[in-house]
C-alpha positions, 0 to 999 in steps of 0.5 A, a space after each residue: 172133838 171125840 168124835 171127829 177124833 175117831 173119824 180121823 182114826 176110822 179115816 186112816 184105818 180105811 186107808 190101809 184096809 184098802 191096800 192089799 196087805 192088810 187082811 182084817 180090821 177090827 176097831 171099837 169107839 168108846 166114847 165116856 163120860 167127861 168128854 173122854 172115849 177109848 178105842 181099841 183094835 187089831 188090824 191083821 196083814 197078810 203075812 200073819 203080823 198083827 197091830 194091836 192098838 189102844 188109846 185112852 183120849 181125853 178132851 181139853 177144850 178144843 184139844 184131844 189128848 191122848 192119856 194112854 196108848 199102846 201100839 203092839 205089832 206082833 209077828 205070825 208068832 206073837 213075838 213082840 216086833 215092837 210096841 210103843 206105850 206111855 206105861 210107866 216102869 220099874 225103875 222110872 224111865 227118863 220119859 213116859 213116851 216110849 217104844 219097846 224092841 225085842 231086847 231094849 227100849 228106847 225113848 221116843 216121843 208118842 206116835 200116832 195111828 198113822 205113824 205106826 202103819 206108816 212104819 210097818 209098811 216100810 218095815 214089810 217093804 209093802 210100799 
């Protein structure tokens, strides 16, 4: 199931790397030990923002579950435009699932790859 994973993942970077505003794709497939794997990337568009992706899956049964993810887009300055993640926090927040604005955090429940691009594009106005 990883691996059909990770081609669902490749499948919807392609997606986007065909459009004209994305610059550069840049992703690594992990897989590990235990039915896990990891991948991580950066996908860069053309006005300098970049997305910065990981995601920590493990396999159960015929399920794929994401353990931990981070999906980190960032202007051409590197300031923070938002993030989602499951990382826990000091003090606790009501649910691991969260996204992370420049000056609050909200719960929301977990994305995907697709979500998130989906997002940016509507966000740029690429659409």
């Amino acid at each position: 199931m990883i691996p059909i994973y990770f081609d669902q993942v490749k499948a919807v970077i392609d997606k986007y790397a065909a459009t004209g505003f994305v610059l550069e794709t840049n992703v690594n497939f992990e897989r590990r030990p235990g039915d896990q794997g990891f991948l991580n990337g950066v996908i860069s568009f053309v006005e300098g923002s970049q997305l910065h992706f990981s995601e920590f899956l493990d396999q159960v049964g015929e399920n794929v579950e994401k353990l931990m993810y981070t999906y980190h887009y960032q202007d051409s300055n590197k300031s923070l435009i938002f993030r989602y993640d499951n990382a826990r926090h000091k003090p606790a927040l009501p649910s691991p699932e969260h996204k992370h604005l420049p000056n609050q955090i909200i719960i929301t429940s977990a994305p995907d790859l697709d979500d998130v691009l989906t997002e940016i594009v509507t966000m740029q106005k690429w659409v």
